[in-house]
C-alpha positions in Angstrom: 135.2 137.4 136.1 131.7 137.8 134.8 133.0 138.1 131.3 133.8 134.3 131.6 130.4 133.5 133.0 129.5 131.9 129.5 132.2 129.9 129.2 131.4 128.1 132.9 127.9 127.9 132.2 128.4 126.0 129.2 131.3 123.9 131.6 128.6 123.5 134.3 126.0 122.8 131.5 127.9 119.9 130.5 128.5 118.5 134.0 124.7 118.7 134.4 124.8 121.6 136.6 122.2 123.2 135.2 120.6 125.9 138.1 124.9 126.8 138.6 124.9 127.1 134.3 121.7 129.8 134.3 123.3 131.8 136.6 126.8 132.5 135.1 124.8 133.1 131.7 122.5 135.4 133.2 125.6 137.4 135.1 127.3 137.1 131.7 124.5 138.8 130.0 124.6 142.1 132.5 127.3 142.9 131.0 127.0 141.6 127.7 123.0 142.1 126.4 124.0 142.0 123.1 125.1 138.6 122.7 122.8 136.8 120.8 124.6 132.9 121.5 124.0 133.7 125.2 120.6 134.2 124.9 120.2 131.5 122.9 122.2 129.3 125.5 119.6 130.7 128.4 116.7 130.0 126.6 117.5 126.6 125.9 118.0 126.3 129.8 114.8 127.5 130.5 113.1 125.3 127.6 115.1 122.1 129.5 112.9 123.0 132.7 109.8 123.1 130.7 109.6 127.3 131.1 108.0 127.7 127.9 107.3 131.5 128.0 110.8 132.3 129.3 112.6 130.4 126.6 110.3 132.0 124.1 111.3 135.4 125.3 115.7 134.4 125.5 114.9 133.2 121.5 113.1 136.1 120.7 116.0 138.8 122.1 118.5 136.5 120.4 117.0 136.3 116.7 116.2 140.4 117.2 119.9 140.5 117.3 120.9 137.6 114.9 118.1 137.6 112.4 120.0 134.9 110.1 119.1 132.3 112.9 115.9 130.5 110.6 116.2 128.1 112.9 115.8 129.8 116.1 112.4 131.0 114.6 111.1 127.6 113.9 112.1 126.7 117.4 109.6 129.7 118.6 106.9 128.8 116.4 106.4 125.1 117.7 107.3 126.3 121.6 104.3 128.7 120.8 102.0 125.6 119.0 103.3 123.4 121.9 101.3 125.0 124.5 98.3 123.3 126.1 96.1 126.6 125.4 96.3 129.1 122.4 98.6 131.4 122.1 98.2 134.3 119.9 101.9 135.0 118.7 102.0 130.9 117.2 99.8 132.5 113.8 102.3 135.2 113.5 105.9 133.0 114.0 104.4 130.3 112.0 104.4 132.6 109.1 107.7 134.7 109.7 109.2 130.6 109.5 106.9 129.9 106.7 108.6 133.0 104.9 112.3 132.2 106.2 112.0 128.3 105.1 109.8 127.8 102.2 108.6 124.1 101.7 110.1 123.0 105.2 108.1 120.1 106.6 108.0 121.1 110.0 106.8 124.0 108.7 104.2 122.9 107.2 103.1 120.9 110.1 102.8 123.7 112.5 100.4 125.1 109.8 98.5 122.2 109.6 98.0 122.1 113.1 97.0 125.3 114.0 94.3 125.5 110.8 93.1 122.3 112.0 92.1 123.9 115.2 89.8 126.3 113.5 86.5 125.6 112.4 86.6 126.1 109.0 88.3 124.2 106.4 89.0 125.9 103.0 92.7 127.4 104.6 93.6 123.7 105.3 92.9 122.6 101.7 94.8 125.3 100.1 97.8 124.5 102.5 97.7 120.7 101.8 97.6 121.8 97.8 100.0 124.0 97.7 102.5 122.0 100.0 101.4 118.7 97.4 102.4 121.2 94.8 106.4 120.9 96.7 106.2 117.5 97.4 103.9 115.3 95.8 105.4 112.4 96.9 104.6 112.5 100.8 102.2 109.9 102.4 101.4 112.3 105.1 100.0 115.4 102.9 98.3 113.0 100.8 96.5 110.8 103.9 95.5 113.8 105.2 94.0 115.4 101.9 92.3 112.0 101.1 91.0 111.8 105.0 89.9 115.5 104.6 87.5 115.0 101.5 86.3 111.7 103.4 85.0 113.4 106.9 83.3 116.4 104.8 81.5 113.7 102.9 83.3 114.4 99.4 84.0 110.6 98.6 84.0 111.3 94.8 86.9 114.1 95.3 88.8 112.0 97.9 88.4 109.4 94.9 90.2 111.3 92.0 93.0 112.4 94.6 94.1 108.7 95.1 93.4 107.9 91.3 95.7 110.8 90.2 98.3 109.7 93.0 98.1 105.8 91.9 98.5 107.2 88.2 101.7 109.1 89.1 102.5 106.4 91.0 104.6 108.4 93.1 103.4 106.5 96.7 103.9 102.9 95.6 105.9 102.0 98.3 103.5 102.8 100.6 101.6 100.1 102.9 99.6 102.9 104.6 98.6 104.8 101.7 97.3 101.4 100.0 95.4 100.4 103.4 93.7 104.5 103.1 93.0 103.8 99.2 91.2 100.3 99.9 88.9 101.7 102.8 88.3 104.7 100.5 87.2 102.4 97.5 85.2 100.4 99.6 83.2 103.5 100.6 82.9 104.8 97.4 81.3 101.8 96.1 78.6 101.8 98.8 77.1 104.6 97.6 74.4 104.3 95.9 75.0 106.4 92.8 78.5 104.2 92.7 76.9 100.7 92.8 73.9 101.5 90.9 75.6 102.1 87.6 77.2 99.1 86.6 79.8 100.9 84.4 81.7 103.1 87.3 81.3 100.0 89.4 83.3 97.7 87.4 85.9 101.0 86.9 86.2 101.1 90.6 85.9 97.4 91.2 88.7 97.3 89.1 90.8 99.8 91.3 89.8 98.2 94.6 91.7 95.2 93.3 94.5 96.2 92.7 94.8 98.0 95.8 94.0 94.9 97.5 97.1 93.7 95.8 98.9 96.2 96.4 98.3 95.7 100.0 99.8 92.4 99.7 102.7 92.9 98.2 105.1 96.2 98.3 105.9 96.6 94.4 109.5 98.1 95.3 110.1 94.5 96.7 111.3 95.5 100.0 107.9 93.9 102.4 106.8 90.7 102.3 103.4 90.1 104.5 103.6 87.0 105.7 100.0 87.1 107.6 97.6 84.6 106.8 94.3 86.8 108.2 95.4 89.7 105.7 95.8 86.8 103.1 92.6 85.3 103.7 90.4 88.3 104.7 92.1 91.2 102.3 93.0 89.3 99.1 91.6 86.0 98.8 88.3 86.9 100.1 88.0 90.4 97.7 88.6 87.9 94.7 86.0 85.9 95.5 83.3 88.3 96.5 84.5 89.7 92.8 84.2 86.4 91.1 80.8 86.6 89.5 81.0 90.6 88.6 84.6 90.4 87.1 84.4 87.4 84.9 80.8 87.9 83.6 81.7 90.4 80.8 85.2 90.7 79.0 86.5 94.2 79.6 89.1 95.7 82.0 87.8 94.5 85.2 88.4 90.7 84.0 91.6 91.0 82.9 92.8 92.8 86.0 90.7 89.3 87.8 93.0 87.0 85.9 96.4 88.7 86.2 95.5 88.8 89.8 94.4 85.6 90.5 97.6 84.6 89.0 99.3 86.9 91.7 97.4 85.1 93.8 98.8 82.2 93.5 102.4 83.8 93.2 101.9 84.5 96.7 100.5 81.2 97.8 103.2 79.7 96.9 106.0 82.3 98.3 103.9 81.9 102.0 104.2 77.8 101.4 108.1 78.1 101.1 107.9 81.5 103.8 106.4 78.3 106.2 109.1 76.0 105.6 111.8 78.8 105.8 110.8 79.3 109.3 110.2 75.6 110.4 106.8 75.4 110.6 106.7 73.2 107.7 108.7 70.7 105.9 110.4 71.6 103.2 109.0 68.1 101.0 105.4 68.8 102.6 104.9 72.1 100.9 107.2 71.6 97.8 104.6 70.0 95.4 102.1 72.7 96.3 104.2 75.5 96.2 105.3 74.2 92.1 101.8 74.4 92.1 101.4 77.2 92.6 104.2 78.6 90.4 102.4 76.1 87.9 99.3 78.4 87.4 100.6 81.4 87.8 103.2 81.1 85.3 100.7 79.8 82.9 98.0 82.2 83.4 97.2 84.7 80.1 98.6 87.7 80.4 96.8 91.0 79.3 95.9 91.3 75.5 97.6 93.8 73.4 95.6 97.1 73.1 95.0 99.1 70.0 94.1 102.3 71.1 97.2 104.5 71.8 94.8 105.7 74.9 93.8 102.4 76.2 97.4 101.1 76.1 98.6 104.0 78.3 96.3 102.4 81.1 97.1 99.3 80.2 100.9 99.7 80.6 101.3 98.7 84.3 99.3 95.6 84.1 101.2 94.5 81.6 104.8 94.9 83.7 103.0 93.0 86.4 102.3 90.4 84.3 105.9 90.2 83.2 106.7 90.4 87.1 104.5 87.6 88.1 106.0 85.3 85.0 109.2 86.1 85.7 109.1 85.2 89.9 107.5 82.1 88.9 109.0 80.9 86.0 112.6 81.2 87.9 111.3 79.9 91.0 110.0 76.8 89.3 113.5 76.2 88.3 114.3 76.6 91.3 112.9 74.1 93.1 114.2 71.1 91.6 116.8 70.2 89.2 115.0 68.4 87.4 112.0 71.0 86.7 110.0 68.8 84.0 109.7 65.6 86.0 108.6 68.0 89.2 106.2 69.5 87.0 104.9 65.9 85.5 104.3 64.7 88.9 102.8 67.6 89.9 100.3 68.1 87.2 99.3 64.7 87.4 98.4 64.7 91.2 97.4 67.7 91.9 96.7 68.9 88.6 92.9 67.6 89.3 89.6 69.1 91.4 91.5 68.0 94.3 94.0 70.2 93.9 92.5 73.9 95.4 91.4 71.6 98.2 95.0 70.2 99.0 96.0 73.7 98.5 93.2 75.7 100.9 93.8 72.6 103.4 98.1 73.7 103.4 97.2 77.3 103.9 93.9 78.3 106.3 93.6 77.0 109.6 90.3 74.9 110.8 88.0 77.9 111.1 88.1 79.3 107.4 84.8 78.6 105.6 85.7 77.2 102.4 82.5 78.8 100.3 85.0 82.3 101.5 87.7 81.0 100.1 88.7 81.7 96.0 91.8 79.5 96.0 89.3 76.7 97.7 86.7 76.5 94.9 89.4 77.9 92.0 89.5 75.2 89.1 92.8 74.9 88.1 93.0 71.4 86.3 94.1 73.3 82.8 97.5 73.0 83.0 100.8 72.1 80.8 103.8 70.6 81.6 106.7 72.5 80.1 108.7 74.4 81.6 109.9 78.2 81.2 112.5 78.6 78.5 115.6 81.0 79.0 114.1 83.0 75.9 111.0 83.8 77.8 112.4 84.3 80.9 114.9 87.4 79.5 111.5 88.9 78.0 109.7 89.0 81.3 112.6 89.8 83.2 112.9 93.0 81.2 109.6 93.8 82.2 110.0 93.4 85.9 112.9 95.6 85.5 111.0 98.2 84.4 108.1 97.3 87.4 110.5 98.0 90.4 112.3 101.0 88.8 115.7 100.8 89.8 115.4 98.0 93.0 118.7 96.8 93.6 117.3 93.7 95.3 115.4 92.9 92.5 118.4 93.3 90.7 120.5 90.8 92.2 118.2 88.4 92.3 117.5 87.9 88.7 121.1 88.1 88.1 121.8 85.9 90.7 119.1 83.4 88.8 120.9 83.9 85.5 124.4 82.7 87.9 122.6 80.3 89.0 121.2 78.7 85.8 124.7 79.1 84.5 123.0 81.3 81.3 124.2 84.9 80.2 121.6 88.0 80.4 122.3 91.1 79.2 122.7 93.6 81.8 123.0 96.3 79.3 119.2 95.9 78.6 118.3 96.3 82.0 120.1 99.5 83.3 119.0 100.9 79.5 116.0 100.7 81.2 116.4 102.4 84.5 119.3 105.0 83.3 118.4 106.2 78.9 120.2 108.8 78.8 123.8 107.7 80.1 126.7 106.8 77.5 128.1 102.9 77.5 131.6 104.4 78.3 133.0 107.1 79.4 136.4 109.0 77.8 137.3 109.8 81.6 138.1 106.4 82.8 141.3 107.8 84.9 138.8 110.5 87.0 136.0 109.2 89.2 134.0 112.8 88.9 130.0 112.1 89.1 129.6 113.4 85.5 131.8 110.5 83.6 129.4 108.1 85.2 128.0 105.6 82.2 126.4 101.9 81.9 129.5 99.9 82.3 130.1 101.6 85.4 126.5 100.4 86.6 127.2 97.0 85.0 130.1 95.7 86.8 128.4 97.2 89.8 125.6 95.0 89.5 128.0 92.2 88.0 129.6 92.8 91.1 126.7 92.4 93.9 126.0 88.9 92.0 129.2 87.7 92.3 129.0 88.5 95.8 125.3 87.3 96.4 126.4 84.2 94.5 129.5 83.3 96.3 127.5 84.2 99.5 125.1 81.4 98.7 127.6 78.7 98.1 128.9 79.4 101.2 125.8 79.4 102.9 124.7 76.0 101.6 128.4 74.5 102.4 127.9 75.6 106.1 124.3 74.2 106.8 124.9 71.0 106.9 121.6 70.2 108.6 120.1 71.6 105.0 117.2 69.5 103.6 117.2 68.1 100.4 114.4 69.7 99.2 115.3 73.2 99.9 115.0 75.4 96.9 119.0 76.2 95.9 117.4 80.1 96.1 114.2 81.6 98.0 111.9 83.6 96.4 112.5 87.5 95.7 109.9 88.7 98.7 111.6 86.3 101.3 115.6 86.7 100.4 117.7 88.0 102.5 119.5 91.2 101.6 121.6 90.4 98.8 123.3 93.6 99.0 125.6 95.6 101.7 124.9 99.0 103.1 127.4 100.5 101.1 126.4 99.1 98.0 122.6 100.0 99.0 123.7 103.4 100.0 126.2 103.9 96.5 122.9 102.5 94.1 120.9 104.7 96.1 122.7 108.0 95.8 123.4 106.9 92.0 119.8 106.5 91.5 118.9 109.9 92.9 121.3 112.1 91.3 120.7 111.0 87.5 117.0 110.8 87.9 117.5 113.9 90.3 115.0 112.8 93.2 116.8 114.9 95.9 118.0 118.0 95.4 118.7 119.4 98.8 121.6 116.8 99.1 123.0 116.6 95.9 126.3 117.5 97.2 126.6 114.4 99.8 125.3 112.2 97.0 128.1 113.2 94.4 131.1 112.2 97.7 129.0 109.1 97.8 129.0 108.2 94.0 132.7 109.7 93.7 133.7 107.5 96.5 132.2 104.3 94.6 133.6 105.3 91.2 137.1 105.0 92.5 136.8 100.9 93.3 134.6 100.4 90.3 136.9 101.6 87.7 140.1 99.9 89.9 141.7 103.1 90.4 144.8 104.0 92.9 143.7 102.1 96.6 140.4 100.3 95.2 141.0 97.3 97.1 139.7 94.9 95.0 140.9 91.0 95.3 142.0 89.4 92.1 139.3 87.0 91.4 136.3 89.5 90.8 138.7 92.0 88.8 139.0 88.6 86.7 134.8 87.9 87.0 134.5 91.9 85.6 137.3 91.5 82.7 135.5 88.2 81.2 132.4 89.1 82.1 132.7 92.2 79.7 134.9 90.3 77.3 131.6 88.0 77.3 129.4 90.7 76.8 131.5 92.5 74.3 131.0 89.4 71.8 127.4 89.2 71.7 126.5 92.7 70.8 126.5 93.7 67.4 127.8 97.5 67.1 131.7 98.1 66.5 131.5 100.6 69.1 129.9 98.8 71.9 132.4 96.1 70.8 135.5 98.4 71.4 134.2 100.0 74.4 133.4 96.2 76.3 136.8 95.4 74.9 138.3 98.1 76.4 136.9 98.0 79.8 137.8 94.4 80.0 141.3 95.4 78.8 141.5 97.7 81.7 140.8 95.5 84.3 143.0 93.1 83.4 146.0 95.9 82.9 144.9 95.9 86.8 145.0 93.1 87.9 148.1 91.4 86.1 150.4 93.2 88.9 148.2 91.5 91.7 148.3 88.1 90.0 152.1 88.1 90.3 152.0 88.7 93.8 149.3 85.5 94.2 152.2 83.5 91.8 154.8 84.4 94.6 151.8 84.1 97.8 152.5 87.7 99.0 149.5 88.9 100.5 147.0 91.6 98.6 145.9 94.5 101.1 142.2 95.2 101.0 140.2 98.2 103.0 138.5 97.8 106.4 135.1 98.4 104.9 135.3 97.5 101.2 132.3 97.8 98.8 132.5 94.1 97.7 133.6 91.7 100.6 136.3 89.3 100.0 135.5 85.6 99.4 138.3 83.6 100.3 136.4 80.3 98.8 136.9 82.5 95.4 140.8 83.1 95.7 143.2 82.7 92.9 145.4 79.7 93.5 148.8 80.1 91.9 148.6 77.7 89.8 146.4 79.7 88.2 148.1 82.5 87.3 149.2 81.0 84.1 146.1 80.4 82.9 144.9 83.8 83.6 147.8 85.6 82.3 146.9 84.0 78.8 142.9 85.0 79.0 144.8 88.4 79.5 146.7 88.4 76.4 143.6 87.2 74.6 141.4 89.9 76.0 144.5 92.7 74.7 144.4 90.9 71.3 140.9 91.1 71.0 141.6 94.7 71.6 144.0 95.3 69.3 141.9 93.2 66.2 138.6 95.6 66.9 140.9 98.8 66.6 142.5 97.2 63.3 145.7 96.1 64.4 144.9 93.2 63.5 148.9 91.8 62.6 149.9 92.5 66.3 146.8 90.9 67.6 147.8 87.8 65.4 151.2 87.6 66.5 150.4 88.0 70.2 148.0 85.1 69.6 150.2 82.6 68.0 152.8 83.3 71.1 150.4 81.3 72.9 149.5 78.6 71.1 146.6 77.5 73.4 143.2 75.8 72.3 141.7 79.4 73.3 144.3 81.5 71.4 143.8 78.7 68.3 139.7 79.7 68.6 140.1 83.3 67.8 142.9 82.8 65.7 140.4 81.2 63.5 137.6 83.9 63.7 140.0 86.5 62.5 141.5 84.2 59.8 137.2 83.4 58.7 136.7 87.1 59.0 139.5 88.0 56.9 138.9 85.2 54.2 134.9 86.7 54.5 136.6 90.3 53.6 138.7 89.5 51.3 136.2 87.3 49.0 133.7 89.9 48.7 136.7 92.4 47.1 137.8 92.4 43.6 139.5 89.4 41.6 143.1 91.0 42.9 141.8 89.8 46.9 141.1 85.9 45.5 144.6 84.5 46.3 144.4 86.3 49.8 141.2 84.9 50.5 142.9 81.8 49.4 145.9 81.7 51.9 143.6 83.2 54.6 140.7 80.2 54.3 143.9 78.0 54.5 145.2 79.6 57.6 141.5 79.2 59.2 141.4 75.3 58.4 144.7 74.5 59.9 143.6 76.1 63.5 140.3 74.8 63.0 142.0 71.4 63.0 143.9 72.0 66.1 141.1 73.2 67.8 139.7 69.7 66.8 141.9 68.1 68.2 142.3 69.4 71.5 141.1 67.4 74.3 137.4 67.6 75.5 138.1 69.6 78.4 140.3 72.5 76.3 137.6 72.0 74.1 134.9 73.1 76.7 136.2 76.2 77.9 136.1 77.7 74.4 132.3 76.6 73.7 130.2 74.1 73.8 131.4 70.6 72.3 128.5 69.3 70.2 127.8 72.5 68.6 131.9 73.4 68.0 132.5 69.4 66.3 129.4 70.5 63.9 130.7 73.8 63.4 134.1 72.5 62.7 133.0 70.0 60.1 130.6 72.5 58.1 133.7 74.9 58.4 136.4 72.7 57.0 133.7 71.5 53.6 133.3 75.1 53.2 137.3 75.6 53.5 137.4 73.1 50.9 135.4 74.1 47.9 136.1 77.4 48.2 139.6 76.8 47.7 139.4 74.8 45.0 137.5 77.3 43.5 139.5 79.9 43.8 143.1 77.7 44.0 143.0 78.9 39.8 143.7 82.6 40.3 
């Protein structure tokens, strides 16, 4: 019987009989002392009733006769650390752990805290170095370094730390660590040696700025501070108590001034809109002072080019927050009304004035703000132009902002959710060249879904995906408020969105991001499952689970793609990728033709829009962007007689179009040969007029689905005089 005592004090353990559970375990272990589990099992009785000493002693029998239990040692060292007084044993488990689980973080804590309970200090600095050494990337380790310097009156090393850590900017996520780097600044500059040489001053002027900023807004996009006191007292105020110093000589300091005053206002006018979002404003009351706002900060200069290879280094990130700053407000200023340049008319010409910071100051501080506090309040902002952004510039900045938030899929969606919006095209190739240099456009392994073949079309119709999503999402959104005022914005600002993105997509662009730019090693293996798992929908393989009409959004999206970029073998692979997904989803737009229902998974990565379904009568029209797409295909690998032929089958205004690029391609090839290729080029610039002339005369609303109308009819006619003299000119041969 008392060989069964451990199984019926674990039994009476979980039916919270806990005095009945210690006394089975301890008759078990009379006649079994060697068992470590029971020990183990005892001790963690006696730690439940707060029995310190006695649980340290059950651990200690049971990892004396199971030494590979590393984690039954940690659990000694902190009991030992735990206790109100000191206990001499905590130095000597804290080590044995230390040894057993090198760069552990609890580890490292128990350390921490018993070196902080001596008097001297150099241990604790060596401990917080060497564990920065292992992970230079924790807020904790570096707080408490920075905090350290600071209490033994070493503000000029506590200094250099958070310089070095802003330069790595490996903690720019961080609230707390930019809160600990502006009350460091702050004392820094008090010192006397600081403020009384003007040079260092501006330098760390300079730096308390930003972190001000940074303070503001999270860079990673994920906070948004909606606060008017931090507004007021942490930002708004530092720029004006900066006014006179920064923009009295022309150096660093003043350019950091004007790119943040024109974050300044980037803000202002993401808190008017925040007010109206949560009903404390009207939406037409803050409208005109939140375009305002855009106004300037769109138009502010942005830092000049450097020509030192040194100085541009350190110029770098101010640069990308320009291009941030530009790219927020240029797309929100499009936002807010559609028609931008009469908004932007009116709004110049009212507010456009010396009455304009004082509208402005009156819309965001209560009563009790002194205005002489107040930057935005005596600002002069009456400089200002009317246009508004171009699509050109807009792709430049956007780049850079890319490159800012390092990988955010937020961010991400929203600009490409902008892009939807506008009804333009961006490249998304440019971006995740950005984030991801070193991965192949395609891979050769599109039938596997290992971690390895991942590559940027993978990661484009990922993110193609999530705007689809976002974008349908939004329509919906706007169809079911009906109580929606008119002067909503059609999208909110990037620091006030909502999510645009689901866990699963969060959690797939998450592990993806970590395992290329390898940020966590210790769970490498649960991130490859995660991106395996992801792999299989993206590239539509058995069970993706994938409706119909974004399988269609990924095919001529990448057929899209595929024609604007200029290398054959970018060409082939878009071309091929869009292939595939149509190959996919030809099967699933018969059922839709017959209304059979498509199965989909109980948590998929992309939800299903049913606003977005195919209709049947549809299908057709599909089926024949299909064939296209395969004959495409077919022309960039060089069969370019079976692509023909499959075009001619269809005899649509589409197929006509690129029957007439391959015909002007082949007349191109064929007149640049020798005299033999003349009567070829002949009978191939013949070919192109005749479907040039049916594409003309199509009706207007074939005509628009291949491109746009004014720009095709001047196209056409330049194409058929050109048809013409070169075939009388060469009609002799």
């Amino acid at each position: 019987m008392p060989l069964k005592g451990f199984l019926f004090a674990k039994l009476y353990f979980e039916a919270k009989e806990y005095e009945l559970a210690k006394r089975h375990v301890s008759e078990y272990l009379t006649i079994q002392p060697k068992d470590p589990k029971a020990h183990k099992f005892l001790g963690q009785l006696f730690e439940r009733d707060g029995e310190t000493d006695k649980a340290v002693g059950c651990y200690k029998r049971s990892v004396d006769l199971n030494p590979a239990q590393h984690d039954l040692v940690l659990k000694v060292a902190e009991l030992l650390c735990s206790k109100p007084e000191h206990d001499s044993r905590a130095e000597f488990w804290v080590e044995k752990a230390a040894r057993l689980l090198p760069g552990h973080p609890a580890v490292f804590n128990l350390r921490e805290k018993l070196l902080s309970a001596q008097s001297g200090s150099n241990q604790l600095y060596e401990l917080l170095q060497a564990e920065l050494k292992l992970r230079p990337a924790d807020t904790y380790i570096n707080q408490k370094l920075v905090q350290l310097y600071s209490a033994e009156g070493r503000l000029e090393d506590a200094v250099k730390h958070c310089l070095a850590v802003e330069k790595a900017g490996v903690l720019r996520h961080c609230l707390e660590w930019y809160q600990l780097l502006v009350s460091t600044l702050q004392e820094y500059l008090c010192q006397p040696s600081v403020s009384s040489n003007e040079q260092a001053s501006r330098k760390f002027h300079k730096e308390l700025l930003l972190a001000h900023y940074l303070c503001i807004f999270d860079l990673c996009g994920c906070v948004f501070i909606s606060s008017l006191s931090l507004l007021r007292c942490s930002f708004d105020c530092a720029m004006q108590d900066l006014k006179n110093t920064a923009t009295n000589t022309m150096d660093e300091l003043a350019e950091v001034f004007t790119e943040m005053r024109a974050h300044l206002y980037l803000y202002a006018g993401t808190l008017l809109l925040k007010r109206a979002q949560d009903g404390a404003q009207q939406w037409r009351a803050v409208l005109d002072l939140a375009a305002l706002c855009y106004l300037v900060s769109y138009q502010a200069p942005r830092p000049k080019a450097r020509s030192f290879k040194s100085e541009q280094a350190s110029h770098e990130p101010l640069k990308l927050l320009a291009c941030d700053r530009q790219s927020q407000a240029g797309h929100m200023l499009l936002n807010l009304s559609w028609d931008v340049e009469q908004l932007l008319k009116d709004v110049v010409e009212v507010f456009g004035n010396r009455s304009g910071p004082g509208r402005l100051f009156d819309q965001l501080f209560d009563a009790q703000t002194q205005e002489q506090l107040s930057f935005i309040c005596n600002d002069d902002i009456h400089v200002l132009s009317v246009p508004a952004p171009k699509a050109a510039d807009l792709a430049k900045w956007d780049s850079g902002a890319v490159m800012l938030h390092a990988g955010d899929l937020q961010q991400l969606a929203w600009l490409g959710l902008q892009w939807a919006l506008m009804g333009q095209r961006v490249s998304l190739q440019d971006w995740l060249k950005q984030l991801f240099p070193r991965l192949t456009l395609e891979t050769s392994k599109l039938d596997t879904n290992a971690p390895e073949s991942i590559c940027l079309l993978d990661l484009e119709v990922f993110v193609c995906g999530v705007v689809f999503c976002s974008q349908a999402q939004l329509q919906e959104r706007v169809k079911m408020a009906s109580c929606s005022q008119p002067h909503e914005p059609r999208c909110p600002p990037l620091h006030i969105m909502k999510l645009l993105s689901s866990d699963r997509q969060r959690e797939w662009w998450d592990a993806v991001y970590s395992l290329i730019h390898k940020r966590a090693p210790g769970t490498s293996a649960k991130l490859r499952l995660v991106v395996q798992h992801g792999l299989g929908t993206l590239r539509a393989g058995e069970k993706h689970g994938l409706q119909p009409a974004l399988l269609i959004h990924w095919a001529k999206h990448l057929s899209d793609a595929g024609e604007r970029v200029n290398s054959y073998y970018d060409q082939k692979d878009y071309a091929g990728r869009s292939v595939h997904y149509w190959r996919v989803v030809l099967p699933l737009l018969e059922k839709v033709r017959h209304k059979r229902s498509i199965p989909e998974p109980l948590q998929p990565m992309f939800m299903h829009f049913q606003s977005r379904d195919i209709q049947p009568s549809q299908v057709r029209v599909y089926e024949e962007d299909a064939i296209i797409s395969i004959a495409t295909l077919l022309d960039i690998e060089g069969n370019t007689e079976e692509a023909i032929s499959k075009l001619e089958q269809l005899n649509s205004t589409s197929s006509n179009w690129h029957l007439a690029k391959i015909y002007q391609r082949l007349s191109e090839e064929a007149g640049n040969g020798l005299e033999e290729t003349q009567g070829r080029c002949a009978d191939f610039l013949l070919k192109f007029r005749k479907y040039l002339t049916k594409i003309y005369q199509a009706n207007a609303e074939d005509l628009e689905k291949v491109c746009d109308t004014d720009s095709l009819v001047w196209s056409l006619c330049c194409s058929l005089i050109y048809t013409s003299d070169h075939y009388r000119k060469w009609s002799r041969f």
